[in-house]
C-alpha positions in Angstrom: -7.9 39.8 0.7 -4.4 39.7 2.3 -5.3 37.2 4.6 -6.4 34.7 1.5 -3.3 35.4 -0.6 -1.2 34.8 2.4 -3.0 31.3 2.9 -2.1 29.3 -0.5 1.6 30.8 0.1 1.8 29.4 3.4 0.3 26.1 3.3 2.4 25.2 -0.3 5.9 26.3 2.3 4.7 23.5 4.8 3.9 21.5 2.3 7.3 21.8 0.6 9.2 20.9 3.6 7.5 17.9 4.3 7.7 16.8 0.4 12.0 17.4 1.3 11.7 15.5 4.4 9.8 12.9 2.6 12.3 12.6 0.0 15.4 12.4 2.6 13.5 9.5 3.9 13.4 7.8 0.6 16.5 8.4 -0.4 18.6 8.0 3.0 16.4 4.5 4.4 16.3 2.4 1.2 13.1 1.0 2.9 11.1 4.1 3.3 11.6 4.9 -0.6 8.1 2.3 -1.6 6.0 3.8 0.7 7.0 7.5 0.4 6.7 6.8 -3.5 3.1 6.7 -2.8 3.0 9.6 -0.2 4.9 12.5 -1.7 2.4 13.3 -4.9 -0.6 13.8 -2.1 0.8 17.2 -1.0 0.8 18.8 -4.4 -2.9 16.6 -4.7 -4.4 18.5 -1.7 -2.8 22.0 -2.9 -4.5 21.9 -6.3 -8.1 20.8 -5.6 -7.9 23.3 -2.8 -6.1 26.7 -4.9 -5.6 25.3 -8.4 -3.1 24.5 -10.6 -0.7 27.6 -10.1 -0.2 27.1 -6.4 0.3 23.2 -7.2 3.4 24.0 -9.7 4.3 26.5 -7.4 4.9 23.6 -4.3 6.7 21.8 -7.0 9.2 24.7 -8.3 10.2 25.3 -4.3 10.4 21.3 -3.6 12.6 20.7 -6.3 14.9 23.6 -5.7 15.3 22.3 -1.8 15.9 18.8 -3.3 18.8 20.0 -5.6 19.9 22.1 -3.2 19.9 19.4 0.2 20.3 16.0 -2.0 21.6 16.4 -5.5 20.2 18.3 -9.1 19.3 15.1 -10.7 17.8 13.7 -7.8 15.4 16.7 -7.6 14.4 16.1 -11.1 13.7 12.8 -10.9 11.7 13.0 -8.3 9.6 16.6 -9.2 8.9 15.4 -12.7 7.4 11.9 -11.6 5.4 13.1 -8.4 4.7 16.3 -9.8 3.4 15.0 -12.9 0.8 12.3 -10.8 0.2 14.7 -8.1 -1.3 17.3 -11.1 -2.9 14.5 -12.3 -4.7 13.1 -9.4 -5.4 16.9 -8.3 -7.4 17.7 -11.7 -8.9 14.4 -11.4 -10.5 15.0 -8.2 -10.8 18.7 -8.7 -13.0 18.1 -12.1 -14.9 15.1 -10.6 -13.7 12.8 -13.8 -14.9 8.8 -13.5 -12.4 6.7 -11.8 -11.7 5.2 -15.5 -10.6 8.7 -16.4 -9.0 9.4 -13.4 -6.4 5.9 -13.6 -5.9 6.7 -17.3 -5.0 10.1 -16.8 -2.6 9.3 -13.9 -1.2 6.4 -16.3 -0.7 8.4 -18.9 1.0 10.9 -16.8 3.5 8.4 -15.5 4.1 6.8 -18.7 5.1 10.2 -20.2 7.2 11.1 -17.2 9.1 7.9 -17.8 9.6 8.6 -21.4 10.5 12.1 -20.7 13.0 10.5 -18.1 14.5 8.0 -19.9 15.5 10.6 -23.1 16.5 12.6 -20.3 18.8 9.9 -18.7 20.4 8.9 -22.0 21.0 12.2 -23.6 22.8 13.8 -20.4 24.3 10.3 -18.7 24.7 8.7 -21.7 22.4 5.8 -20.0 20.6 3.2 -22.1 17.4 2.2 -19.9 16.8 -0.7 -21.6 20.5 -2.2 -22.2 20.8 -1.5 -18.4 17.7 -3.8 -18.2 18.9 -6.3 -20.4 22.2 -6.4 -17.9 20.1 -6.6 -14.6 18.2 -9.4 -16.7 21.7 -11.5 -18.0 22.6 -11.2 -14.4 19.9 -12.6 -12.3 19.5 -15.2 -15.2 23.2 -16.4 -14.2 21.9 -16.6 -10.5 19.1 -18.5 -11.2 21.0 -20.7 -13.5 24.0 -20.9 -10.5 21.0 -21.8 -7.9 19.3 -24.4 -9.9 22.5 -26.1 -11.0 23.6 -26.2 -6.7 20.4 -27.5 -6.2 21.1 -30.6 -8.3 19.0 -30.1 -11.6 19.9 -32.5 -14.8 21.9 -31.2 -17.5 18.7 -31.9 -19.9 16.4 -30.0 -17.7 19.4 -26.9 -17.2 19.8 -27.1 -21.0 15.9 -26.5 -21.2 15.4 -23.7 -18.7 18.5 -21.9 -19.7 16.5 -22.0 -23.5 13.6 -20.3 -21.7 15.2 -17.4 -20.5 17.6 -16.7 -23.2 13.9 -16.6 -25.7 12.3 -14.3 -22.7 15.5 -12.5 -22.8 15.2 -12.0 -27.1 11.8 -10.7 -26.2 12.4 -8.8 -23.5 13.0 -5.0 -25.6 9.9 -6.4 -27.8 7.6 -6.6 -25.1 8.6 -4.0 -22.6 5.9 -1.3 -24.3 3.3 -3.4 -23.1 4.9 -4.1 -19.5 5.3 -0.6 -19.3 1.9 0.3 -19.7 0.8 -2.0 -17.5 2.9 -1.7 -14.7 2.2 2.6 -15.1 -1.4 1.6 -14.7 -0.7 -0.4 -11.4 0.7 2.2 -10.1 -1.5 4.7 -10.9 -4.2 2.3 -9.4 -2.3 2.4 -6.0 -1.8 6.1 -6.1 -5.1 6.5 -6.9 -6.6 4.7 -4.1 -4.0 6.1 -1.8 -4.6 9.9 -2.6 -8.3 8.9 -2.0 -8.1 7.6 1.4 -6.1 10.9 2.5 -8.3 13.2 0.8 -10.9 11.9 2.6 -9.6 11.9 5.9 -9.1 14.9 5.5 -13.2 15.8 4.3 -12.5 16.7 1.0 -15.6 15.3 -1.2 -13.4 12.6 -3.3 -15.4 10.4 -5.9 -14.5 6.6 -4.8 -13.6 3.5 -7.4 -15.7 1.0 -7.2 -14.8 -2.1 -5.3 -12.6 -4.7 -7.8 -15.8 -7.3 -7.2 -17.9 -5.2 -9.3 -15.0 -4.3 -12.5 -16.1 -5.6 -15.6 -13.7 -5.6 -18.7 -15.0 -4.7 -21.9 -16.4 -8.3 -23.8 -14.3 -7.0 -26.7 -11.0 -8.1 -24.6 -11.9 -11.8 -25.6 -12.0 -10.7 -29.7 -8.4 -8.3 -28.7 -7.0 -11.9 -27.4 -8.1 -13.9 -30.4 -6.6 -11.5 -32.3 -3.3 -11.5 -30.8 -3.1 -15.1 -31.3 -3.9 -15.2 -35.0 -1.5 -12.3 -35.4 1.3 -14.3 -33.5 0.2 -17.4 -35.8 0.9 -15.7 -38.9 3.5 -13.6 -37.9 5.9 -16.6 -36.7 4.9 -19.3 -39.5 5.5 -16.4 -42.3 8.1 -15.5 -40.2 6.9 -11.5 -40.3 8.6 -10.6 -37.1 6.5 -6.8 -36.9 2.9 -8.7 -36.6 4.5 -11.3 -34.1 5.7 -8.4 -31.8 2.6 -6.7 -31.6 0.6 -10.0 -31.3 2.9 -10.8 -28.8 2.4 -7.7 -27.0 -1.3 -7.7 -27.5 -1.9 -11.0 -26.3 -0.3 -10.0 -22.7 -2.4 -7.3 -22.4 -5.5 -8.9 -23.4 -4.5 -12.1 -21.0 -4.0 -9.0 -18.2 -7.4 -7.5 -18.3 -9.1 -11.2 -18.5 -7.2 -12.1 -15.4 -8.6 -9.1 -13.9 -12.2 -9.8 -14.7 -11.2 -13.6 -13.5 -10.2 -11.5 -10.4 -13.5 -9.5 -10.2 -15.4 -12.7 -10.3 -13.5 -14.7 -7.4 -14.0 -11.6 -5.2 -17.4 -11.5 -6.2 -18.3 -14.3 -5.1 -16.0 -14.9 -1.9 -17.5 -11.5 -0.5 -21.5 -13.3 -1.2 -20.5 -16.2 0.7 -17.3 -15.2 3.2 -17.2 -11.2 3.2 -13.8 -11.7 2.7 -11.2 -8.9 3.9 -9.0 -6.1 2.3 -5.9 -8.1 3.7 -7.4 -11.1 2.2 -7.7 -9.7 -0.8 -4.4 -8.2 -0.8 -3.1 -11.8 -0.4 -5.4 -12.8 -3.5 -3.9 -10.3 -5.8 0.1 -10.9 -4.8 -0.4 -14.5 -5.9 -1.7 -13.8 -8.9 1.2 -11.8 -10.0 3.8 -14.1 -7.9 2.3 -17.7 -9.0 1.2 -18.6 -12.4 -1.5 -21.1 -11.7 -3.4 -18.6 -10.2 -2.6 -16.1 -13.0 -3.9 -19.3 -15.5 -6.9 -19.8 -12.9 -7.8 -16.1 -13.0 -7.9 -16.3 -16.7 -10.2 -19.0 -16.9 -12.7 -17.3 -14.5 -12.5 -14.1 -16.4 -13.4 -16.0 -19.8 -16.1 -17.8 -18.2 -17.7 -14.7 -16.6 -17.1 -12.2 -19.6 -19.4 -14.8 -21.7 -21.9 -16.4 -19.2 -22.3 -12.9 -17.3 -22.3 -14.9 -14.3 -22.5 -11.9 -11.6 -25.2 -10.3 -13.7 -27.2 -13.5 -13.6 -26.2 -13.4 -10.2 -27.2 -9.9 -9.0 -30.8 -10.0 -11.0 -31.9 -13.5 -8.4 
């Protein structure tokens, strides 16, 4: 009995210190900070499918108070209350065997809260507006690009024009950053997902995989939520009711988003029938769709086509 009490007690110590040498890392090499994002919620992951949640807030309570005490108070908080909230998530996830569709909402939701909870946090203590700061890093690389494009010899006419594009995206910018939120938290919960899963298995626990992308299908009411969106941004510009264009503007994106990764679905589908294309490969795939637009525009178009011709199920049943 001593034995298994001493156990949880030891292994959430070990786990602690590597959680503070993790967060060192990210915060001393600038570099290391990405990946060790994605690493440090996997200790308190592991300690709560294995003991629980007790022993899991436990590892947190000890890394945080090493934090504060080696790096600085707020830099313990900020980093306990976002790991700790996706490494809770991701360990009752796996530890109650919920569906990968569960399992990514939960861990979004968990992050979106934590970011909330952060950003009150930030403002009411520092006196820091998150989005005004935003709207500055925004002003400021829209004078760059603006300084770049002018060196590079671009007509008044066509400066005049892009310089109107950015100032609108920069009027929209607090109206749509909700829905850029949300998906960017789900993103990220996607990567921490799939990266909890490859350690959890490595390490034999029984972890309940996601499906690969070339077999997601979007709901067909995604095509009715777009449609939507653009009669709601209709009427809400031409009777100039800004409420219904903000949240058809918002609702568009997201629609447009999960399309695009049905358009995505499709591509893969087919390039793994004929090519058995790679990870890496697909990798490549998904950084230009968010870095390009035409592929963005081109993923959209396949999604539409295969949400209403169910191409792969045609597909699968020959």
């Amino acid at each position: 009995m001593e034995q298994k009490r001493i156990t949880p007690m030891t292994t959430a110590g070990c786990f602690a210190a590597i959680m503070l040498i993790l967060a060192l890392l990210s915060t001393y090499l600038p570099f290391f900070s990405f990946i060790g994002y994605f690493i440090m919620p996997i200790p308190m992951t592991i300690l709560f499918v294995k003991y629980g949640l007790r022993q899991a807030i436990l590892l947190g309570v000890t890394a945080g108070i090493l934090m504060g005490i080696f790096i600085d108070p707020l830099t313990a908080v900020i980093q306990i209350a976002t790991f700790g909230a996706v490494g809770i998530a991701l360990g009752a996830g796996f530890k109650e065997k919920w569906s990968p569709a569960k399992l990514l909402m939960g861990v979004t939701a968990a992050l979106i809260g934590t970011a909330i909870g952060l950003a009150a946090l930030m403002y009411g203590v520092m006196d820091v507006n998150i989005v005004a700061s935003l709207g500055d890093v925004f002003d400021t690389l829209t004078q760059e690009t603006m300084e770049q494009y002018k060196n590079s010899g671009m007509s008044e006419l066509q400066l005049a024009e892009t310089k109107a594009q950015l100032d609108e995206v920069r009027r929209l910018l607090p109206t749509m950053l909700p829905m850029f939120m949300c998906l960017a938290m789900a993103i990220i919960a996607y990567v921490n997902v799939k990266v909890s899963q490859f350690f959890l298995q490595r390490l034999g626990f029984d972890v309940r995989p996601f499906l690969p992308i070339r077999y997601w299908e979007m709901p067909r009411g995604v095509i009715y939520l777009y449609i939507l969106a653009l009669v709601m941004k209709y009427w809400g510009t031409t009777r100039s009711i800004e409420w219904l264009n903000i949240i058809g503007m918002n609702l568009n994106q997201m629609a447009f988003f999960f399309i695009c990764i049905q358009g995505l679905a499709f591509l893969f589908y087919f390039l793994d029938r004929r090519f058995h294309i790679s990870t890496g490969l697909q990798a490549v795939i998904i950084a230009l769709f968010f870095v390009m637009p035409v592929f963005s525009y081109a993923a959209f178009i396949m999604g539409l086509i295969d949400m209403i011709a169910n191409i792969r199920k045609k597909q699968s049943m020959t």
